[in-house]
N, C-alpha and C positions, 0 to 999 in steps of 0.2 A: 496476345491477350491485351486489351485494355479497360481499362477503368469508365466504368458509363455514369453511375451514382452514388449516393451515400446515404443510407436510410439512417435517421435518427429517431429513437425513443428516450425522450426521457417518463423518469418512471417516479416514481414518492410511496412512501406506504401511506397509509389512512392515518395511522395513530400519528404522526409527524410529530415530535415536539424539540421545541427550536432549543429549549436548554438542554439537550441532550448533548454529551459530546461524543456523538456518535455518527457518522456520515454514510451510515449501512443503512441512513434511511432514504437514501435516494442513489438515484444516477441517470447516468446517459452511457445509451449501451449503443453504439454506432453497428453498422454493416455495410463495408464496400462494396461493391456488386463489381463483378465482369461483362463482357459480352462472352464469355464462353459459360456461363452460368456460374463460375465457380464463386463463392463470397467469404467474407474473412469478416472476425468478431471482436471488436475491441472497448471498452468502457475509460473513463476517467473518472477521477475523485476529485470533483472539484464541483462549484454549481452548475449544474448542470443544463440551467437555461444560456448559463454565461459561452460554456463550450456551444451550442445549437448554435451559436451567434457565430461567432468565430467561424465553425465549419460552414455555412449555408451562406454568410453575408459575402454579397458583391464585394469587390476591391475599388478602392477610390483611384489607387493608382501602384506602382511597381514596388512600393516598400508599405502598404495596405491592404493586400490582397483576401479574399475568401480561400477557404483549404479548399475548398472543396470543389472552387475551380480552378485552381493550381493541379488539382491531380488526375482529373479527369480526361479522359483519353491518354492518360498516359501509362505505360507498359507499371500493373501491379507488383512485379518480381524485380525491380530496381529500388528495393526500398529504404535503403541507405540515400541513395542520390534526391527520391522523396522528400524523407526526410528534410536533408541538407535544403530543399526548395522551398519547401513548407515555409523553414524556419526566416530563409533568407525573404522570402516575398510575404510575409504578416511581419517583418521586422520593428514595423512602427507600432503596428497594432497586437501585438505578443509577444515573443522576444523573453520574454518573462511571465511567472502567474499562470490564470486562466490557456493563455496562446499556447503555454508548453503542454499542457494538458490535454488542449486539445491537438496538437499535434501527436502526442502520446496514443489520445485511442483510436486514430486513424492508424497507426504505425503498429499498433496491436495488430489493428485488422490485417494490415497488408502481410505484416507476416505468417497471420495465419493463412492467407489466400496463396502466400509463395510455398507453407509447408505442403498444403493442399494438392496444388498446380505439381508440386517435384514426389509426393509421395511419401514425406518422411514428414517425421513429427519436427519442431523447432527447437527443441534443444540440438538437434544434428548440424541444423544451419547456423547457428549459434555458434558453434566450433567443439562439438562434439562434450560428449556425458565423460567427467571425470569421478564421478559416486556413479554408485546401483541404484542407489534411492538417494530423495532429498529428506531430511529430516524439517517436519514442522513442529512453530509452538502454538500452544493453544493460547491466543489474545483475549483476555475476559473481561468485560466490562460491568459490573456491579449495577444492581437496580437496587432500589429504595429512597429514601426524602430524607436518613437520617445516619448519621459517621457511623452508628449501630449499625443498620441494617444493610446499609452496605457493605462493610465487613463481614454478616454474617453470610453475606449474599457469594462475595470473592471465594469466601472460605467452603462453600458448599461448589461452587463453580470451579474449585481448584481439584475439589476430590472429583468432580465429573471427568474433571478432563484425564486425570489418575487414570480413572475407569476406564475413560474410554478407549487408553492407550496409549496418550500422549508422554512421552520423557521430559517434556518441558512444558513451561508456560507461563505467559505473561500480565501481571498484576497491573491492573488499568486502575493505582490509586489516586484517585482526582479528586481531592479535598481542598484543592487551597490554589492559588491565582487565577486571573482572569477566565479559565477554563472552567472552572469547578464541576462536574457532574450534576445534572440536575439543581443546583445553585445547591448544593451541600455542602456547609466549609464546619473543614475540620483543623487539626492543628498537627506539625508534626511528631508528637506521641501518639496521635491517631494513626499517623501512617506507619509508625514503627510500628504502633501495638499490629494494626492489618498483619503486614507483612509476619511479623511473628507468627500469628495464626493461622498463616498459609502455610506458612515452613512446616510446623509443627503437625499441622492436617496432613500434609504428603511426605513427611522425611525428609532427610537429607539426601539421599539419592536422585529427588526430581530436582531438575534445570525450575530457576524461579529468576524471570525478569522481572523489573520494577519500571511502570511507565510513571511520570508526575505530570505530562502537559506544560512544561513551562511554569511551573511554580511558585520560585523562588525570583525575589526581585535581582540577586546578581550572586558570583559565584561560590562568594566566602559565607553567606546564610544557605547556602544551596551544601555546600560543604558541611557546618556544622550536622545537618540533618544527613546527610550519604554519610557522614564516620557511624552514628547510632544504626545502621543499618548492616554493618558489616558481618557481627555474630550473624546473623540469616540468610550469608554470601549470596549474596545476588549476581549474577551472570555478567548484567551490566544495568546501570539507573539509565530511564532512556528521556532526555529532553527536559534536564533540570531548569536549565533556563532560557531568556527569548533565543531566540535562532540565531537575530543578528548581532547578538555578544561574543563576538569570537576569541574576544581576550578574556573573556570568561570562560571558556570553555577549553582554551589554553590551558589556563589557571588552573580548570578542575583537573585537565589531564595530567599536571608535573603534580598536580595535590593529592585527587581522590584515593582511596585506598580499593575504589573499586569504578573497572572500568566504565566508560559512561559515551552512549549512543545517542547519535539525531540522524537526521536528514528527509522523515517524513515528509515534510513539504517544501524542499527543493526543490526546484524549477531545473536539470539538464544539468552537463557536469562544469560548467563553468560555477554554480554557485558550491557545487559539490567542492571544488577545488578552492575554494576560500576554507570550507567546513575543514577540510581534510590538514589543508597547509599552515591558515594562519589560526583555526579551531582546534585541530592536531586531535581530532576525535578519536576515539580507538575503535568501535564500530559504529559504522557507516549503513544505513539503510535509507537504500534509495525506493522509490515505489514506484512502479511500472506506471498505473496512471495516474502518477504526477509526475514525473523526471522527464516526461517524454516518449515514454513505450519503453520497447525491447530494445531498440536502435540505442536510445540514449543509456538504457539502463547497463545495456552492456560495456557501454565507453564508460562509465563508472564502476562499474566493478573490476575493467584494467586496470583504472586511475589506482584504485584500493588496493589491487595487489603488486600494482608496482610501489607504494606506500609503506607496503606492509602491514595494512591495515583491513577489518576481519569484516564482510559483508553480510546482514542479515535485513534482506528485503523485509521493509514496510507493505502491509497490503489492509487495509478496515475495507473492504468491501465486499465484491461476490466471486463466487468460482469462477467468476473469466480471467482477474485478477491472480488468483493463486494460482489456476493452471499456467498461465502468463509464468508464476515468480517459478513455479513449479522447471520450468523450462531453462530460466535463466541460471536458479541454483544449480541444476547438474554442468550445469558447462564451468562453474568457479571452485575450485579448491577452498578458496577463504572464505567461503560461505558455508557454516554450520548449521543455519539454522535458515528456514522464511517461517513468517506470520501466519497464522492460520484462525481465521475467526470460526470456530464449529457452528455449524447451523446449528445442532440440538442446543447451545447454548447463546443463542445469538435470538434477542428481544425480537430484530429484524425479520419480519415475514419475506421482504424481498428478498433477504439473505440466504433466507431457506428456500425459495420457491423458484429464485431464476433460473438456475441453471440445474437442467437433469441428470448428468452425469458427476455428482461431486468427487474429488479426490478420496483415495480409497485412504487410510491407515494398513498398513502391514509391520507390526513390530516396530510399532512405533514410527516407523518411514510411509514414506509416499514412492511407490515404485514408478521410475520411468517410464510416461507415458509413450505408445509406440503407435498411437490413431495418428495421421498425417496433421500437419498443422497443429495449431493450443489444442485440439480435440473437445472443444466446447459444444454442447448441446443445450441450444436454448429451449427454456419452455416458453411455449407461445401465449398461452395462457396466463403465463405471467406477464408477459408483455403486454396481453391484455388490460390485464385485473389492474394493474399498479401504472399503467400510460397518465401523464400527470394530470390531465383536463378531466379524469372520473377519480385523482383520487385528491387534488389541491387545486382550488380555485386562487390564481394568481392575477392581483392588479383590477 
């Protein structure tokens, strides 16, 4: 079998709005092709014109190369060595950012064309399901212009997700640094009051993450605010401060009273292993399309549990994503939990509309999928409706 193209869509919704801090408004959903017809499904979270470039552009020369003639004719079920090719011939031009990303949703693909090509799903090839099911949380992002009404938005968003089934779920409270939601800034009594009123809306029985976006200018004001949060035991506070503070996040780990997560937008586990070593993070979540795919995400969640330290995949995108983390959580012990944006609560139409087959809920789990490859079904129609030239006039 080999590798002949690489069709890219990128896609946008209509409503697009740039202060949103939400990336479920777009993407680029790649497809490798074979000459045996078979094809394999993979996306990225990152801008999505920036990956089309990466994947499609010519190479200047042996350390600048295009992905996507680097891969071409070459055998799809060797996707590890892929991988390793990709990274090492865009070395000038990726290497970090955007290039890992785009490496990522080709490396999605492939794996789906290798689960495809051998007949088993990709948690198998992955190194086999140590759960029956993966457990997801419900990731909720609050609409409204005002600290109110987006609290009252979290708070009704939290009992959904209750309803829905979900045991956990994560508060996306983004009032304050350069992130803010919608430019809404609030203060941190706003984000305790939030959080209380989430606790208090679902009990003490439900899992309640706290996201902040990088908030806090460094770790001892990031501090003061995670001890006020403690009565309302939060699971873990995720990405108190910037990324590349690692002595801050050091800091928080010998400090906080409650554990505290990043790795969102890591680039492959070399930056993982900064996060982990000299950040000393306590959960680590890597996300399929940003870390690099399944290839890379898997070499981190080793990295975590030779650490000793608890893996809960990042994922704000679509179901190609989740079935993706879907795959990777059953093969890790230290993995409690992945991300789960619900479409019924999710502003995003593409969110809801790309993919036909969403992961089910079962008792709260997501039972191991046993369709060959990530078992993704796209709607074409959405590929249509959201292709970015009908739905964002660019430049």
């Amino acid at each position: 079998m080999k590798i002949t193209h690489v069709e890219c869509h990128i896609l946008v919704v209509k409503d697009l709005t740039v202060e949103a801090n939400s990336s479920a408004q777009d993407d680029i959903v790649v497809i490798v092709h074979t000459d045996e017809g078979i094809s394999g499904v993979g996306e990225a979270d990152t801008n999505p014109w920036c990956v089309q470039a990466l994947i499609k552009s010519p190479g200047t020369h042996n350390l600048a190369r295009g992905l996507e003639e680097m891969i071409v004719g070459c055998d799809p079920l060797e996707v590890e060595a892929l991988w390793d090719k990709m990274y090492t011939g865009s070395f000038m031009s990726g290497r970090r950012g955007a290039g890992i990303c785009a490496i990522g949703a080709l490396d999605m693909a492939l794996w789906d064309i290798r689960g495809k090509a051998l007949g088993v799903p990709c948690w198998k090839l992955l190194g086999g399901a140590c759960k029956e099911c993966v457990i997801p949380y419900a990731s909720l992002l609050p609409t409204g212009e005002t600290v109110e009404s987006q609290k009252r938005s979290l708070v009704a968003k939290v009992r959904d997700a209750k309803r829905l089934g979900f045991r956990a779920a994560k508060l996306e409270v983004v009032i304050m640094g350069p992130y803010a939601h919608n430019n809404v800034r609030g203060t941190n009594q706003d984000l305790v009051e939030t959080v209380a009123e989430c606790r208090d809306a679902v009990g003490s029985e439900m899992v309640l993450m706290v996201d902040v976006c990088y908030s806090w200018n460094g770790a001892r004001e990031a501090l003061r605010a995670i001890n006020a949060l403690v009565p309302y035991n939060p699971y873990f506070v995720e990405t108190p401060i910037h990324l590349d503070d690692l002595d801050g996040y050091a800091y928080l780990h010998e400090h906080s009273p409650i554990p505290i997560s990043a790795g969102e937008l890591q680039n492959g586990r070399f930056e993982f292993a900064e996060l982990m070593d000299k950040g000393n993070v306590d959960v680590a979540q890597p996300d399929v399309g940003r870390v690099g795919g399944l290839t890379e995400a898997k070499r981190v969640c080793d990295m975590a549990r030779d650490r000793g330290k608890l893996i809960v995949p990042h994922c704000w995108k679509t179901a190609i994503g989740i079935w993706a983390s879907v795959h990777l959580g059953a093969t890790a012990p230290h993995c409690p939990y992945i991300e789960f944006l619900p479409p019924s609560l999710s502003e995003s139409a593409l969110r809801r509309e790309l993919v036909l087959n969403e992961p089910a809920l079962e008792d709260g789990g997501i039972p191991l999928p046993s369709t060959p490859g990530l078992g993704v079904e796209l709607n074409p129609a959405a590929l249509e409706r959201y292709k970015a030239d009908a739905a964002l006039r660019v430049g």
